[in-house]
N, C-alpha and C positions, 0 to 999 in steps of 0.2 A: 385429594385423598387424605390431604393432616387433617384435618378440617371431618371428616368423616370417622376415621381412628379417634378424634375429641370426643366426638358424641356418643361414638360409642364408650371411651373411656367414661367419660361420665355416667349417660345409664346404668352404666353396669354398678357403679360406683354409687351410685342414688339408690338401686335397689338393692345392693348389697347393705348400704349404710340404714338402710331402713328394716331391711330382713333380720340381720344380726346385729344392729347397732352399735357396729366397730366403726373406729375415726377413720375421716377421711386417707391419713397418712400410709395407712396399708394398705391400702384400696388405691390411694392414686398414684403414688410415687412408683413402687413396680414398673406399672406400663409406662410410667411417663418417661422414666429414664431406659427401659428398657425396649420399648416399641417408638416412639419418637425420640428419644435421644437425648435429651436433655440433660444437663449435669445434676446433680443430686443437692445442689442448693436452691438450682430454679425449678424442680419440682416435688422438693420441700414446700419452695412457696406458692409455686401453681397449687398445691394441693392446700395450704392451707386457705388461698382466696376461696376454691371453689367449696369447699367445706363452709362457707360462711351461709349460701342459699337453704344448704343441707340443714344445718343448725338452726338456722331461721325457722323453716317447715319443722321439721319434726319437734322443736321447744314449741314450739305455737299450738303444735295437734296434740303434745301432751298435756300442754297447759289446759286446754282446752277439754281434757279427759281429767283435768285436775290432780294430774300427777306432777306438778310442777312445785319444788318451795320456790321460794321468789330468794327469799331471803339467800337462802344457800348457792342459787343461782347466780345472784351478784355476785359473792364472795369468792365463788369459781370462777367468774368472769373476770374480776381484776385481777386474783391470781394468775389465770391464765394472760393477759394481755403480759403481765412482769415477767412470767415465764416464758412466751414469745419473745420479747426483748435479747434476757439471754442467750435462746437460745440462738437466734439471730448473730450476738457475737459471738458464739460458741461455734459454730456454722462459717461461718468468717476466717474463724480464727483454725482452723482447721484444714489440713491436705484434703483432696476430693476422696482421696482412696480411703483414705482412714475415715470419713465419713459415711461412705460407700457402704466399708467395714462395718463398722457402728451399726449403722441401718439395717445392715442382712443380722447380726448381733439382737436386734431389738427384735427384728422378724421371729428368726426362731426361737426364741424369751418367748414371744407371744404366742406362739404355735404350740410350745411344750406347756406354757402354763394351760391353753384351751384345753389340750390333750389330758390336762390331767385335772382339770375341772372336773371332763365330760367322762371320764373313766370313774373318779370321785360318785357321779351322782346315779 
């Protein structure tokens, strides 16, 4: 049955990150802590592995539409590995709960900013 709940975590997760082109973090952490249980550091990180197939396909199919700089894509890509780093200790270095916090915190950050993007245009 976990095993079933994954895949479907993930499809949903694949089309949604494709549909809307939000990271994987909103998309998988939710269920993963909340439908199979997981603490909110191992599906921080489940979500950023699986986020890696995701980012593979979709940089490749843009690139390929020639919406990609290269240039600028490295410079995000080391940034990001440094900022993983952190945030790894930061994650660490942190109560489950107050991370928890954080999380629901960044959630609805993101949900008000959409909301007022999409009212904006």
């Amino acid at each position: 049955m976990t095993i079933v709940l994954v895949v479907l975590i993930g499809v949903a997760g694949g089309v949604l990150a494709g549909l809307f082109g939000v990271g994987g973090g909103i998309i998988f952490v939710p269920p993963l802590t909340l439908v199979l249980g997981l603490s909110q550091v191992h599906a921080a990180a489940t979500s950023l592995l699986a986020v890696i197939p995701l980012s593979a396909v979709g940089s490749w199919r843009q690139y390929r539409y020639g919406n990609v700089r290269l240039r600028s894509a490295v410079t995000i890509g080391i940034g990001s590995v440094v900022g993983v780093q952190l945030g790894v200790l930061v994650a660490h270095a942190l109560a489950e709960t107050t991370l928890r916090r954080l999380f629901a915190v960044f959630l609805v950050a993101s949900a008000m900013h959409l909301a007022w993007r999409t009212r904006r245009t």
